[in-house]
N, C-alpha and C positions, 0 to 999 in steps of 0.2 A: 504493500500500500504506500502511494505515495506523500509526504507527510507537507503540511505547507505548502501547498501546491496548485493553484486554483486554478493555472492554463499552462500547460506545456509547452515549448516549442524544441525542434531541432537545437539550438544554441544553451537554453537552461538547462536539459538533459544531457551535454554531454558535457555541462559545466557539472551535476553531481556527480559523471561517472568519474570527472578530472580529478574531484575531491573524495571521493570512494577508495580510488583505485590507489592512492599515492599511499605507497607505504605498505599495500597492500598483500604482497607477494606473490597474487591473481589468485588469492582462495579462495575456498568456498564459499567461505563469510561477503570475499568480494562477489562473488556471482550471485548473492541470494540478494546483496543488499541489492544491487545495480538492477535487477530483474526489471521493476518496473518502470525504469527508464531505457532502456535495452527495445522493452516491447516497443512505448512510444517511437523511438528511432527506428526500428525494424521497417514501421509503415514508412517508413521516406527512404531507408536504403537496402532494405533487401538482402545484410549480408549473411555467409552462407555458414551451417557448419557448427558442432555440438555448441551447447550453451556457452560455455564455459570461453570455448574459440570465439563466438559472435562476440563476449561479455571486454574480450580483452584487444581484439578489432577495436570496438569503438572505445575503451581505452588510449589506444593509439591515436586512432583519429583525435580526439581530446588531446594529446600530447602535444601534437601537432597544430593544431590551432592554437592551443594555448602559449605554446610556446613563438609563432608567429615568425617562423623562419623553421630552417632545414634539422631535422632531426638523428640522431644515429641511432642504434641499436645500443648502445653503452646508454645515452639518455633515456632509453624505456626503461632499460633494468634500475636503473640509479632511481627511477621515479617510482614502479613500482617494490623496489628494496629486494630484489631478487639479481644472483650472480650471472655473469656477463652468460656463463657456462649453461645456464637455465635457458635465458633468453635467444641464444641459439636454435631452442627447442620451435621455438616458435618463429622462425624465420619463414618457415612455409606461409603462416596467415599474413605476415608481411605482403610476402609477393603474391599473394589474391590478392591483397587488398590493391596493390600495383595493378594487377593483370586486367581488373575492372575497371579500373579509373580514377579508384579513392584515393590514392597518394601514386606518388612518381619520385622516380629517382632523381639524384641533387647532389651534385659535385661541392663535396668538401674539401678546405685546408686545414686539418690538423696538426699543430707541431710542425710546419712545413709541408705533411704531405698530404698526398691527395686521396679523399675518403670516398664510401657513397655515404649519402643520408637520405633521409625520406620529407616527402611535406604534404601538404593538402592539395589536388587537385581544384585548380580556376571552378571546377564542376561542383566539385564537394565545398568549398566555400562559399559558393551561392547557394547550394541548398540548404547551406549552414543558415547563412545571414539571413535566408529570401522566407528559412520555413517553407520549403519547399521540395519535393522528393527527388534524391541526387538524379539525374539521366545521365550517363556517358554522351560525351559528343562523336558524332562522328564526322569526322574530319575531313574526310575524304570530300563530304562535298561543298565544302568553306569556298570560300571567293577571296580574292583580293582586298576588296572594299571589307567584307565580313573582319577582314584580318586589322583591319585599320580603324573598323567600330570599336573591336573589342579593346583592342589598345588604349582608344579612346576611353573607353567606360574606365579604363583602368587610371589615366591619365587623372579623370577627375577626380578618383579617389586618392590618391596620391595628392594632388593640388589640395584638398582638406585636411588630408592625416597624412602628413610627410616622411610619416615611420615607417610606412608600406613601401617605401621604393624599393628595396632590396627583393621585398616579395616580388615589386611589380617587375622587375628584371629576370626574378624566376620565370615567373607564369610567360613572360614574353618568350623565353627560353625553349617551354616546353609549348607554348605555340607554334613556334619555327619549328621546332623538329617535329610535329604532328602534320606539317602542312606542306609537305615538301613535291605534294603533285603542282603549289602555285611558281610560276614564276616570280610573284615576288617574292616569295620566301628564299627560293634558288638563288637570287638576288643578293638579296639581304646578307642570307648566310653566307654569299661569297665573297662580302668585302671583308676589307681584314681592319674591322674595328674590331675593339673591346667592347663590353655591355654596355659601357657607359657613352662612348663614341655612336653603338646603334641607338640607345636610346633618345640622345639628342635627334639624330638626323630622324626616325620616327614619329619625335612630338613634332618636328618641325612638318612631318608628311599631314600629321593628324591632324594641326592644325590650320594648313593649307588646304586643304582635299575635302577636308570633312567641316570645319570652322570656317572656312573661308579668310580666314587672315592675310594679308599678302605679305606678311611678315612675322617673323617671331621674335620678339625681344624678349627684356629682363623678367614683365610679367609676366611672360610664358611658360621661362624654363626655372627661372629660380624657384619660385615653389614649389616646383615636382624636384628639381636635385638639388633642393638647399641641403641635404649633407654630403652632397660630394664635393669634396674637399677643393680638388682641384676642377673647378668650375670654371674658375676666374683664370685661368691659367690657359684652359683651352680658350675661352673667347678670344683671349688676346693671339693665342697662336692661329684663328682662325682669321680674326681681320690682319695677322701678319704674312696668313697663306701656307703658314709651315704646320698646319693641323692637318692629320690625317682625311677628315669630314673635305679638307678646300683643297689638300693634293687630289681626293680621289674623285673634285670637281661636281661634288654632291651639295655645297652649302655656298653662297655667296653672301653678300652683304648687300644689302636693301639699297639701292639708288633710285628711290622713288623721287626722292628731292634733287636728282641730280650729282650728289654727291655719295661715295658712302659710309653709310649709317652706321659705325664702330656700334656692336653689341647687338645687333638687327640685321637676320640672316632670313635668306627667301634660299627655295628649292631650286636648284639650274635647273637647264632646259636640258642638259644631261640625265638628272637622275629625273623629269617629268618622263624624259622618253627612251629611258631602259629601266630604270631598277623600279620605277611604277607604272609602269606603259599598262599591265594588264590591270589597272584599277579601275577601267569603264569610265573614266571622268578625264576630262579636261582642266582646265584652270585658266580665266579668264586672261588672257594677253595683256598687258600692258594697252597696247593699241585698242581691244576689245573693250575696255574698260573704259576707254574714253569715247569711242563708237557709241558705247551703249550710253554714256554721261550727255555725251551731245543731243543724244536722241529724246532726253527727257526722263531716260528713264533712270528707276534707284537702284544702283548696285550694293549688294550686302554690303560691301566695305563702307558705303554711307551711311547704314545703322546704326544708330550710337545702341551697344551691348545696353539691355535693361532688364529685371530680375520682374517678371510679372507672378501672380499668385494666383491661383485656381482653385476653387471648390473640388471635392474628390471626383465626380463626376467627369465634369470640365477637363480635367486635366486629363483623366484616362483619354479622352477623347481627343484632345488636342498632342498627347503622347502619341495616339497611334496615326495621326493626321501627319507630326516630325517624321514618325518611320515610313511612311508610304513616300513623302519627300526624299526621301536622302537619298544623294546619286548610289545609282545601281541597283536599289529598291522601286524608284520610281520604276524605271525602264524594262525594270522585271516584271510591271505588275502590268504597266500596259500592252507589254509581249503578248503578257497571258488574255488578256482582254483581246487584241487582236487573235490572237490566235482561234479563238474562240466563238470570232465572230461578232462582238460584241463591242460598243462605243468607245473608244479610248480616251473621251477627251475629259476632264475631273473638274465639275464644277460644284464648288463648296458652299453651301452658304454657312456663315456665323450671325445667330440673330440675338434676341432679346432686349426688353420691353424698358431697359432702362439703358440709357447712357451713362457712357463712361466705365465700363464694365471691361475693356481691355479687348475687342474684339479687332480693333483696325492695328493695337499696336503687336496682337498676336502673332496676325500676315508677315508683320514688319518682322518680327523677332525669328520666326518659324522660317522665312527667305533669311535671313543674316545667319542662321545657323547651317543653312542647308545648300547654298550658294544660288539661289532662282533669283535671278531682277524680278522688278517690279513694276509692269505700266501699269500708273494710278488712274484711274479716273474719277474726276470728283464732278458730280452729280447737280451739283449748286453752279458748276461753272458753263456744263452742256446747256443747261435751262436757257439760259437767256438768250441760244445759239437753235433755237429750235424752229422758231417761225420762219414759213418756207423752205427751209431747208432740211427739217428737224430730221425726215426718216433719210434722208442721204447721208447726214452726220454721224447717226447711232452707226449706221451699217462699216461710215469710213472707219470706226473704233475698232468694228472687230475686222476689218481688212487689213489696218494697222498693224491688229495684233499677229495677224496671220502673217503676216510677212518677214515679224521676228520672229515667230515660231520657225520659219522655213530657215531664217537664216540662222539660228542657233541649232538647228539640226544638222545644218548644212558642217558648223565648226566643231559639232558634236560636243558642245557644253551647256549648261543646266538650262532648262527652259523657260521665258520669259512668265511671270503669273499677271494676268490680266484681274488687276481689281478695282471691282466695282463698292467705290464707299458708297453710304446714304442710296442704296440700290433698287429702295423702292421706287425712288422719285422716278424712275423708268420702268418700273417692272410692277407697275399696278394693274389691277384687277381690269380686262377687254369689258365695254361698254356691249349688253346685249338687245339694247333699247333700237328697234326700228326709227324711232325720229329722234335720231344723233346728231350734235352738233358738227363741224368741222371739226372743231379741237377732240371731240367724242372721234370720230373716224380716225383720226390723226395718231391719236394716242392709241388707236388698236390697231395701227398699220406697227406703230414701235413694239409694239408687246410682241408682233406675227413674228417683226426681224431680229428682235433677241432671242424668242422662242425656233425660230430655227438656226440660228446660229448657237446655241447653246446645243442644240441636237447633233451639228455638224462641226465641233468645236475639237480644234486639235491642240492640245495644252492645258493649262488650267486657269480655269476662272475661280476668284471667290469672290463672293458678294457679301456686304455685311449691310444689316437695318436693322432697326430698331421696329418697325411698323409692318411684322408680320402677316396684319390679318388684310392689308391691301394688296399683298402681293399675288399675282395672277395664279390658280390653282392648277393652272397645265405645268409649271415648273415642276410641281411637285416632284412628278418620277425623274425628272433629271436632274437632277443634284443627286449626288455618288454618298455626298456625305453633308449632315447638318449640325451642327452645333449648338445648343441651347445655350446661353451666357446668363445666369444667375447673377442678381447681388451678391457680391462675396456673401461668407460666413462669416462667424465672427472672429476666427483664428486668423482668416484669410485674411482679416480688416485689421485685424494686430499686426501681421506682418505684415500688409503694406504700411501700416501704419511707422510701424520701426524701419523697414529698406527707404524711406523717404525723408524720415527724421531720425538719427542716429543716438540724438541725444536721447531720446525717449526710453525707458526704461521697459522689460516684458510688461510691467504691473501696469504703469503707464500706458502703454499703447493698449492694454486689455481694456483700461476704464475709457481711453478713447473710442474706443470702438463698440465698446457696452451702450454709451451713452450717444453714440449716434448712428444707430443701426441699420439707418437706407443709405450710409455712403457706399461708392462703388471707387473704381479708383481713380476715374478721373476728377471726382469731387475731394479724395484727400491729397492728390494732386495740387488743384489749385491751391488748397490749405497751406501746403508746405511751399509754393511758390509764395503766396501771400504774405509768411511768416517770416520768410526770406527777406524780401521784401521790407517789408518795415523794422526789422532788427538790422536791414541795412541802412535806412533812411532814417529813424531813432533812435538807433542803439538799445533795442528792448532785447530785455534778457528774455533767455528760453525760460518759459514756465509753461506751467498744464492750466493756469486759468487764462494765458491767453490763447493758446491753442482753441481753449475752450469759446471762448471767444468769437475766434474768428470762424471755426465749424461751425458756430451759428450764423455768423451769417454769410454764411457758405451755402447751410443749406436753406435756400429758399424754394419755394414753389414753382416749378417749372411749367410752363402752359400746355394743355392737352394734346393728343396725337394730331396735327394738321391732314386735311385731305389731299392727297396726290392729282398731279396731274397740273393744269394751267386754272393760273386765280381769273375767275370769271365776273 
């Protein structure tokens, strides 16, 4: 019977086996106590093999996590108070536990020499952390881009807890040598860096390829290897040229200003077109970059980075909206759509009934992480451009778009997203009234030419409004995907409340957000611009009663939903 215990998970179960076992000398007493955590773990990993053998598997496993780096065989015996001589015995459930997937070998230096030890597989660690039942991967059918997410995901764990690197150097380790049907891997593992040499040149791919940064600097790399020591050493040898990364013509120095940028390295066109050739992505040209700036439209590199906050919901939703985005996701998905027979082109809407709920700066944030421009269209600005010529205008938008679309296929880099803000103001409900106005006829010739250009649309559109219920009901089936945008919650409203005001305390920004419950976030937006504002013009100190203050009158009453269409 479990004692104290009121929800289990994968990570406190193998925290009792950790404190069970130590000292233990894997007896019986051990196997009788550990039983009912054993079971709990059993349903997420399956391992094989008398009690007593399962009981002291996840033992190890515990060692191993616990310990947060490479294990020996001398470390299990010393934990569990049992001779080196004993622990021999059990070298067999070691290598199951290898042979599965649950730990991997891991080049030790001891005393000088060179050991094996064991650690947690990237697998077994997510189903540790996620509470979720271990799956082996298989490998065999990874991708290039697959290889540079994961790195990725690792990269930001690293960038929070900077104790992980040595892990993350492992796990990258036994990524390469699991993947060697890719050519990047082949790649990678044939240049003659050290860990730390690939590492660097990695974050730089990760965050190039997948970030879209056209550069990487100090914020980049120092908080993933602020403890390697010689950090500072390599930069300098890299902007001196005598770094391994700038011999083997793989890392430059950013000349975006013309000059270059000491400590600020971009990917050559060497390592874009051999050691990453098969990552399915491009990366915007220099030239491309200003092509597309000329043209009006917004390149991720123009997104100022922003931390937005999402309801549980929201986010799962907007989480899997990022993964259909991300080069070599996208492309895969509309493969399968073509293939299929089926429409390829992805038009999204993001809606809901209040402003300032973070819906347009979503597009913005979702293209800056994922590398897609952005032709905006703003819906306030077509209006006044409508008489006489209105239905020739909507239709130039999407001919417009059509022609980036062609010619970003044409360069084979990310494709251009056409959005439509304030979306209703065109996409309202067709007039079925036999004695119609002109501007009635008019307005249901624009709804016929969105409505098949949304049918025939190659690329993706997303539209965002506030005013739902006008929007024409033949859209419905074509949007791929819709988004409901809620007022925050109230957690949601603490944290925006704190990412916008720093000084604000958890307690603080809870009773801010307590006490004003219909903000969303462009309304504690203006708050903190506001607050900005006049502590810059009177020198008023930060306090919570004038915050309070200005929330009120912040929030005032906004006038009801307008009717679409032309004021009559």
């Amino acid at each position: 019977m479990i004692k104290n215990e009121t929800t289990l998970t994968n990570a406190t179960a193998l925290e009792h086996i950790f404190d069970i076992s130590r000292n233990s000398g894997f007896s019986e007493d051990f196997i009788l106590a550990a039983e009912p955590y054993v079971d709990y773990l059993q349903q997420h990993f399956h391992l094989t093999g008398t009690a007593k053998e399962i009981a002291i598997q996840y033992a190890v496993m515990a060692l191993t996590i616990e310990e947060d780096t490479a294990i020996t065989k001398r470390d299990i015996a010393r934990h569990a108070n049992i001779t080196n001589i004993s622990m021999l015995g059990f070298s067999s459930l070691i290598e199951k536990m290898r042979s599965i997937g649950v730990l991997r070998h891991c080049s030790l230096y001891l005393r000088g020499e060179a050991s094996i030890g064991y650690s947690a597989t990237p697998e077994c660690q997510t189903a540790v952390m996620d509470d979720v039942s271990f799956v082996a991967l298989d490998y065999s059918k990874w991708t290039s881009i697959q290889i540079l997410m994961q790195i990725n995901r690792w990269i930001k764990i690293t960038h929070r807890h900077s104790e992980y690197y040595d892990m993350m150097l492992d796990n990258i380790q036994h990524l390469l040598k699991n993947t060697k049907h890719l050519e990047l891997t082949r790649q990678v593992l044939g240049l003659d860096l050290d860990a730390h040499h690939r590492m660097f040149f990695l974050t730089a791919a990760c965050f190039q390829i997948l970030r879209h940064c056209h550069a990487i600097g100090p914020e980049q790399y120092e908080d993933i290897m602020v403890e390697y020591y010689d950090l500072n050493s390599m930069c300098e040898d890299i902007d001196e040229g005598t770094d391994p990364l700038a011999k083997l013509g793989l890392l430059e120095n950013d000349t975006t200003d013309g000059i270059a940028n000491r400590g600020s390295y971009c990917l050559t066109e060497f390592a874009l077109n051999t050691v990453l050739k098969d990552c399915s992505y491009k990366i915007l040209s220099r030239q491309q970059n200003r092509n597309v700036k000329k043209n009006g439209m917004i390149t991720p590199e123009d997104i100022a980075v922003k931390t937005l906050y999402y309801n549980d919901r929201e986010g799962e939703q907007v989480a899997r909206l990022h993964d259909m985005l991300q080069p070599g996701r996208y492309q895969k998905v509309e493969q399968c759509l073509k293939e299929s027979g089926l429409r390829t082109g992805f038009c999204i809407l993001l809606y809901g009934n209040k402003p300032g709920t973070g819906k347009t700066e979503t597009v913005l944030q979702l293209c800056r992480q994922t590398g897609h421009p952005i032709m905006q269209v703003r819906m306030s600005d077509i209006r006044s451009k409508w008489v006489g010529e209105s239905e020739k205008h909507v239709q130039s938008i999407f001919d417009r778009y059509k022609t980036l679309v062609t010619e970003s296929r044409k360069h084979d880099t990310p494709l251009p997203v056409l959005l439509l803000n304030e979306a209703d103001a065109l996409m309202g409900s067709r007039r079925a009234s036999n004695d119609m106005s002109s501007a009635d006829k008019m307005e249901n010739t624009i709804q016929n030419i969105i409505l098949q250009n949304m049918e025939d649309l190659d690329g993706i559109m997303v539209a965002t409004t506030n005013l739902t219920k006008n929007l024409d009901r033949a859209m419905a089936r074509r949007w791929i995907m819709t988004i409901h945008f809620d007022a925050p919650s109230l957690p949601a409203r603490a944290s925006i409340f704190r990412s916008m005001l720093s000084e604000l305390s958890e307690q603080q920004a809870m009773t801010l957000a307590s006490e004003f419950p219909t903000f969303a976030g462009g309304q504690i937006e203006n708050v903190t611009r506001r607050f900005k504002l006049e502590s810059a013009l009177y020198d008023i100190p930060f306090g919570l009663d004038t915050l309070r203050r200005i929330c009120r009158e912040e929030g005032i009453e906004t006038e009801g939903p307008r009717s679409i269409g032309f004021n009559r």
